[in-house]
C-alpha positions in Angstrom: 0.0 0.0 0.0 1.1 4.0 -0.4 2.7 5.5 2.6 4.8 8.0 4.0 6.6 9.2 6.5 7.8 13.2 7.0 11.4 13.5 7.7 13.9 16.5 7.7 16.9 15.9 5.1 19.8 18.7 3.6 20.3 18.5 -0.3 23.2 19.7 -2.4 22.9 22.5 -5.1 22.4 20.0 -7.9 19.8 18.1 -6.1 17.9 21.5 -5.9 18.3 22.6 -9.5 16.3 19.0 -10.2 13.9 19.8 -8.2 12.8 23.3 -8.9 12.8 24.1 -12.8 13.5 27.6 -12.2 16.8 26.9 -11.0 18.7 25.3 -13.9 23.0 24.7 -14.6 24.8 27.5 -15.5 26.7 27.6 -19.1 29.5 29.9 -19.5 27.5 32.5 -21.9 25.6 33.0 -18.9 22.5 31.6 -19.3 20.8 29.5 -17.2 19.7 25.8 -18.7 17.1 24.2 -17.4 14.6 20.8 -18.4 12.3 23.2 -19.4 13.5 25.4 -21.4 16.3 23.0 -22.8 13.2 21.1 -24.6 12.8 24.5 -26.7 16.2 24.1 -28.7 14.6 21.8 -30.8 17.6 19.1 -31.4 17.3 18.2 -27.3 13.8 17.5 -27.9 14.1 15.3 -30.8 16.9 13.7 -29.2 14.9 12.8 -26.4 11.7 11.9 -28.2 13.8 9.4 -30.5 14.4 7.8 -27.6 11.6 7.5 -26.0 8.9 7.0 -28.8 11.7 3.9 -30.1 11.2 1.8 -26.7 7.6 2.8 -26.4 6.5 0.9 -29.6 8.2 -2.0 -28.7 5.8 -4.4 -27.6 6.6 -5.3 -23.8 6.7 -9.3 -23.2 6.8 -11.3 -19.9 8.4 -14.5 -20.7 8.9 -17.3 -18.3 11.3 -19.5 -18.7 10.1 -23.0 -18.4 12.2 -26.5 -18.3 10.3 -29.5 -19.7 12.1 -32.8 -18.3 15.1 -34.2 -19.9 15.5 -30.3 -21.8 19.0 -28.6 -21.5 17.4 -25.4 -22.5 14.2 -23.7 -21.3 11.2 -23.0 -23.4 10.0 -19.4 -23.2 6.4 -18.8 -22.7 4.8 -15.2 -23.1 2.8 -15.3 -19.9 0.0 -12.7 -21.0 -1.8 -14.0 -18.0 0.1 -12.6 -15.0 -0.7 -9.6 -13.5 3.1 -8.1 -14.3 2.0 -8.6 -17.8 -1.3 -6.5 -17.7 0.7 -3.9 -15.5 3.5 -2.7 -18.2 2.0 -3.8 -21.5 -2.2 -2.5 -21.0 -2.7 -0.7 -18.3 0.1 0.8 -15.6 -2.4 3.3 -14.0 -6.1 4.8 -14.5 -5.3 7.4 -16.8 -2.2 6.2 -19.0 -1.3 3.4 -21.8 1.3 1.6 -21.5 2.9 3.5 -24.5 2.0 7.0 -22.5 3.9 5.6 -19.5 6.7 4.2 -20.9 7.6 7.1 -23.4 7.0 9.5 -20.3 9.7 7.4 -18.2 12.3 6.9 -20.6 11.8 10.6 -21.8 12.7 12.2 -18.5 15.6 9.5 -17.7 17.2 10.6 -20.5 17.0 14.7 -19.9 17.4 14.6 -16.2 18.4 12.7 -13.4 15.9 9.9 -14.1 12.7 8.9 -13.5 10.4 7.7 -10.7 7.0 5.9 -10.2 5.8 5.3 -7.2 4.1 1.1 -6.9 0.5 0.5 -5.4 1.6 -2.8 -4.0 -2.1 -4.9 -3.0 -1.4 -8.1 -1.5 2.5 -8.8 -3.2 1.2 -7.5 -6.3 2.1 -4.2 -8.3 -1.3 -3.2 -9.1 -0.4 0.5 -10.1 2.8 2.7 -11.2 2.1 6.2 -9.9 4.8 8.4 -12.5 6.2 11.2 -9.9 6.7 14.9 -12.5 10.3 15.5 -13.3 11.7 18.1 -10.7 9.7 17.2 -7.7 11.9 14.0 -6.4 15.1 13.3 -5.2 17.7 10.5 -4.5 19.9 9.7 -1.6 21.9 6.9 0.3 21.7 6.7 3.4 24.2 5.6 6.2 23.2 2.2 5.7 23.6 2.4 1.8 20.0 1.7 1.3 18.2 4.8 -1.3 15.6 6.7 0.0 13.6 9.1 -2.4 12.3 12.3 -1.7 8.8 12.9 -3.5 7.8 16.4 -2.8 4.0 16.5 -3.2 1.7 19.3 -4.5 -0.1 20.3 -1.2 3.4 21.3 -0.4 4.3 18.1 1.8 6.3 15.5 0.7 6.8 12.1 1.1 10.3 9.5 1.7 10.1 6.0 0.5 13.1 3.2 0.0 13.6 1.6 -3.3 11.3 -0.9 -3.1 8.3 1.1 -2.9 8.8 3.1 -6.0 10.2 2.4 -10.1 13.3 3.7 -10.3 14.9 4.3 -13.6 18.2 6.3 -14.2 20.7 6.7 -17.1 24.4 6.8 -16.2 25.5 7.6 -13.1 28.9 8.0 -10.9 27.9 7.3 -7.7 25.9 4.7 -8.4 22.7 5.7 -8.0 22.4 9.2 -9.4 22.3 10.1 -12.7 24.7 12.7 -15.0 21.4 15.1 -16.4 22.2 15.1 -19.5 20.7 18.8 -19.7 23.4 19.1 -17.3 26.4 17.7 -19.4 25.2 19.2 -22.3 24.6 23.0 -21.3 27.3 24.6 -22.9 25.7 23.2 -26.2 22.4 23.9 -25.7 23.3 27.6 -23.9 25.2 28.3 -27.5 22.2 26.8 -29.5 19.8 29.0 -27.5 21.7 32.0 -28.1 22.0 31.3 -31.7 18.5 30.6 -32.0 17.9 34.2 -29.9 20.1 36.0 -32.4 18.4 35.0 -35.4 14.7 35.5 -34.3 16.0 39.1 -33.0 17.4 40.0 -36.7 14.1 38.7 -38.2 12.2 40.5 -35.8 14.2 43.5 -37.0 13.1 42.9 -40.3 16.8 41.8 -41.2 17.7 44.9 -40.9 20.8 45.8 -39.4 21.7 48.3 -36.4 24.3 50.7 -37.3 25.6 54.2 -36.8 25.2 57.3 -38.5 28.0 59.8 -38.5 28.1 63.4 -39.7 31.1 65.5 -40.4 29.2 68.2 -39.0 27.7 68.3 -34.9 24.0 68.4 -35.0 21.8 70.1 -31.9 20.0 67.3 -29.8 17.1 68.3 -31.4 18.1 68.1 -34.8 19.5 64.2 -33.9 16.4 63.1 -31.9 14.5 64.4 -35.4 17.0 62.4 -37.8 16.6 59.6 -35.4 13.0 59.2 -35.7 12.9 59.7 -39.3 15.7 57.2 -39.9 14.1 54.6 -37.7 10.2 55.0 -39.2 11.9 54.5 -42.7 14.9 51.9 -42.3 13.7 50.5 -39.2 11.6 47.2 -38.1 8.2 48.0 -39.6 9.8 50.8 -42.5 9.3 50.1 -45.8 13.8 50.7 -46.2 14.5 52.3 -49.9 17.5 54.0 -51.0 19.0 56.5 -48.2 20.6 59.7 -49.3 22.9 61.1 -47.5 24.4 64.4 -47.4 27.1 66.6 -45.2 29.6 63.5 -44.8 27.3 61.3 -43.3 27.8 57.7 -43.5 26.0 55.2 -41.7 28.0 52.1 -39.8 26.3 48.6 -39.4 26.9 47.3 -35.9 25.5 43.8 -36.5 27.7 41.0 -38.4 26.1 39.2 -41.0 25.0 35.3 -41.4 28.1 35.0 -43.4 30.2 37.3 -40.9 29.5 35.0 -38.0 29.2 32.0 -40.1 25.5 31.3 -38.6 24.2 27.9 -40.5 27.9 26.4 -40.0 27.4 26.7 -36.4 24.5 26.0 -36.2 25.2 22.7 -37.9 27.8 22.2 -35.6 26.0 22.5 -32.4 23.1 19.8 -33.7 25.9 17.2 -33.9 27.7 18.4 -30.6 23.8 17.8 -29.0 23.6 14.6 -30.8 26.6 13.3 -29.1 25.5 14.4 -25.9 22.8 12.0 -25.8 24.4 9.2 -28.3 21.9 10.0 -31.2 23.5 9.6 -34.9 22.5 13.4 -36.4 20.3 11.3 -39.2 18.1 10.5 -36.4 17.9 14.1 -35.4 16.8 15.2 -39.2 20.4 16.6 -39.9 20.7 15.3 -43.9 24.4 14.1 -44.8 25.2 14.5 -48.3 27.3 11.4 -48.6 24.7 9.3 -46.8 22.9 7.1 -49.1 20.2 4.4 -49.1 22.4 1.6 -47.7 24.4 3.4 -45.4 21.0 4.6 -43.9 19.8 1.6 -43.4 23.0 0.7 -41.5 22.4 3.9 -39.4 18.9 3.1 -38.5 20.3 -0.4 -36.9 23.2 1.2 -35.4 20.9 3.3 -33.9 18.7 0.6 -32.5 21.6 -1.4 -31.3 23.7 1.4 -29.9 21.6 4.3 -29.1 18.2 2.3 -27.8 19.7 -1.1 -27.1 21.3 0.4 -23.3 18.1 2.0 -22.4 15.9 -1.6 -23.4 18.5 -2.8 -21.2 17.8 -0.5 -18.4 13.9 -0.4 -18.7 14.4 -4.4 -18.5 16.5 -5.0 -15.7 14.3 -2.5 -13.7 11.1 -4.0 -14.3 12.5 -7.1 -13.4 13.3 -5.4 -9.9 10.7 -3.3 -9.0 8.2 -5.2 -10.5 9.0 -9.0 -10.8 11.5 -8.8 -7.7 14.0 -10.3 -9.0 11.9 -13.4 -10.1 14.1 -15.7 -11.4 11.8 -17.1 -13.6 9.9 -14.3 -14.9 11.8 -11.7 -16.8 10.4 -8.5 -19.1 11.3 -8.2 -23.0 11.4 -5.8 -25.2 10.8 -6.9 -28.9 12.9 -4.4 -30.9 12.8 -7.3 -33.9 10.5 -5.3 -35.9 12.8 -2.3 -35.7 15.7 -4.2 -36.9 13.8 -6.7 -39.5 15.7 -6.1 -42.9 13.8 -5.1 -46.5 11.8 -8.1 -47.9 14.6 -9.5 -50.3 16.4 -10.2 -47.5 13.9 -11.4 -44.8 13.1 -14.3 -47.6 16.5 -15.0 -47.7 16.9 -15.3 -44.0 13.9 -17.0 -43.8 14.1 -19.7 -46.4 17.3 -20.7 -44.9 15.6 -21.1 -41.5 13.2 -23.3 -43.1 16.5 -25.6 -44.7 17.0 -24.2 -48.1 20.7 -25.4 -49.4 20.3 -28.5 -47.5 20.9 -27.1 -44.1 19.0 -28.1 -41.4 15.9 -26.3 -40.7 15.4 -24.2 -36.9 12.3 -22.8 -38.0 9.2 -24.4 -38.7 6.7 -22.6 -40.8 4.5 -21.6 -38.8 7.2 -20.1 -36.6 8.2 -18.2 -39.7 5.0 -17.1 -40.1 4.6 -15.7 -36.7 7.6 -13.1 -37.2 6.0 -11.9 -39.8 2.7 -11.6 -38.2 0.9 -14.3 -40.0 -1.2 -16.8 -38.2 -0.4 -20.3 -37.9 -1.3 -23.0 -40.6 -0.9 -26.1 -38.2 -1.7 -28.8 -40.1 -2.5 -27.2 -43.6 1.0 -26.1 -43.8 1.6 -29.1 -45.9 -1.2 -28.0 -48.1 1.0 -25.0 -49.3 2.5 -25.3 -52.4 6.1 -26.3 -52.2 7.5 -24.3 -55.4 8.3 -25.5 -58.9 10.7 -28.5 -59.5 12.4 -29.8 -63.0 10.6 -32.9 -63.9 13.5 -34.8 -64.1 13.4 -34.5 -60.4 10.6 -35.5 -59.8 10.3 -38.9 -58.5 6.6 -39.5 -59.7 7.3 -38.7 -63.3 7.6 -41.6 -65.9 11.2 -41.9 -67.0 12.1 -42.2 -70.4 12.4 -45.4 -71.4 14.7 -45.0 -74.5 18.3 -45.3 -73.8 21.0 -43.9 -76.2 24.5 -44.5 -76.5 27.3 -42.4 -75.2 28.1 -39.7 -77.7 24.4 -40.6 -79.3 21.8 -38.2 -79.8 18.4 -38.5 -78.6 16.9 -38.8 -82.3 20.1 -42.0 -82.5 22.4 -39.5 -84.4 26.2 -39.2 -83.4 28.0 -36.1 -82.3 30.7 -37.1 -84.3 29.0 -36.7 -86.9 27.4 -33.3 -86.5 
């Protein structure tokens, strides 16, 4: 059941800038980076949602692993029947999917410092998985090196529970048990990004056109440079409708803002996609950025890489958590995530596969068909799958056909001519 207990606890600097999303990690141009507004630089929030949206289509499996007698391997069994099964795959709470939930939790783990759900445990079982909002939770170990989290609640109380009351789920940490944010790690990329983005939006908003100086040989009463001021501004400024400025006296005009090509603007900017990417181990095809010396096949490679390197350690983690603060450690239960789909090749090459599964070349078969039709999302044939038709053969090799009964001599021709003498 949910409980809590109040207790007074001190927490660091960091711990704070998690909690409250005002308070964010300083970059050196001086801004302040927070979850929230680290979402706006739109890289970090494709980064993230790659992420998350990948391991929230896979569909979640409870397998138990069962050993039939005389077997030195275990057959797994998808137990859709368990209770851990209807928990993380249909319904984790009253008001979220199992999609919803899982996208949610993975999408905060990899921003911040992780990601916490707090378990409605009724009689041993998890019935619910309570997701705590980013900011409003910390992590600490305690003398006896057991974790306690902090859940700070909205009536302005909060609440302290171990590990085994809540779903914990963290990217990579130092200590052990708190994450690196990777808004954290990343803020002098997505300070720079923001200020680029700033920049840009302030010259459009200008109208593009730049701020400058004008200069005259001659001095000019304050009233006379208020009036040139206002004039210059209603007709060159944000709003004017510019034209050709004539100047006379030795004036020139100065432009105090560089140019796209000055500051080399879409270069950076380029620059600080990839430097994001890296940040949170995405390939930059993933976050949009084209390569002009990607092409079809290396994209393909790319989109497996990026299952295998970029989602395959957070399947891991989602995996070996469940299996923790759901299952218990149950060593006969365990949680899968089926990423096959993601990684199944075009169809040239899944008949290839497959037909060599099924024993083509005279190797022995490891699939049957209907197994084969199963990865493809087929239903079984069960008996009628020797009804199917088995492909064409030569007749000569087939077994039932009459065999020609008229034999010929070596070097003979069928019609009982002689190659010699052709």
């Amino acid at each position: 059941m949910l409980k809590w207990f109040r207790k007074a606890q001190s927490i660091s600097l960091d711990q704070l800038a998690g909690m409250m999303q005002w308070v964010g990690f300083q970059a050196s141009g001086g801004r302040n980076v927070t979850l929230r507004n680290a979402v706006d630089v739109t890289a970090v929030f494709c980064a993230a949602r790659i992420i998350a949206e990948g391991l929230a289509q896979m569909p979640v499996r409870l397998i138990e692993e069962r050993f039939s007698e005389g077997a030195t391997t275990p057959a797994l069994v998808v137990r859709r029947d368990h209770w851990a099964h209807r928990l993380l795959a249909v319904k984790p709470n009253g008001w979220q999917t199992s999609y919803e939930f899982r996208e949610g939790m993975i999408f905060n783990a990899v921003l911040g410092a992780g990601a916490i759900a707090i378990k409605n445990v009724v009689r041993g079982e998890v019935r619910e998985l309570l997701p705590v909002p980013a900011g409003s939770w910390t992590v600490e170990q305690l003398p006896d090196w057991s974790l306690q989290v902090r859940v700070n609640f909205a009536d302005k109380t909060h609440g302290n529970f171990s590990l085994a009351e809540v779903f914990y789920l963290h990217g990579p940490s130092l200590d052990g048990f708190t994450a690196l944010p990777a808004v954290k790690q990343a803020r002098q990329a997505i300070g720079l990004s923001q200020a680029l983005e700033e920049q840009q939006a302030l010259m459009a908003g200008n109208g593009g056109k730049p701020s400058g100086i004008l200069s005259m040989s001659k001095s000019l009463s304050p009233e006379a440079r208020e009036k040139l001021r206002t004039t210059w501004e209603t007709k060159f400024g944000p709003g004017g409708k510019g034209g050709i400025a004539i100047l006379d006296t030795d004036a020139t005009f100065t432009s105090m803002t560089m140019t796209s090509v000055d500051a080399q603007y879409i270069e950076t900017r380029r620059f600080q996609i990839e430097e994001i990417a890296r940040a949170f181990r995405v390939m930059p095809i993933m976050l949009m950025q084209s390569d002009k010396a990607a092409t079809f096949a290396s994209a393909e490679q790319m989109f497996r890489n990026h299952v295998i390197h970029t989602l395959g350690p957070w399947i891991a983690r989602f995996e070996r958590t469940a299996h923790r603060d759901v299952l218990g450690l149950d060593p006969e239960l365990k949680f899968d995530l089926d990423e096959r789909n993601l990684l199944r090749g075009d169809f040239k090459a899944q008949g290839e596969y497959f037909a060599k599964a099924l024993g083509a070349g005279g190797a022995p078969a490891w699939m049957s068909q209907d197994e084969v039709r199963a990865e493809v999302g087929l239903n079984p044939m069960g008996g009628k799958a020797a009804e199917l038709p088995q492909g064409m053969m030569p007749a000569s090799a087939n077994p039932e056909d009459p065999k020609d009964d008229t034999e010929t001599e070596p070097g003979a021709t069928p019609e009982g001519g002689n190659d010699a003498e052709l």
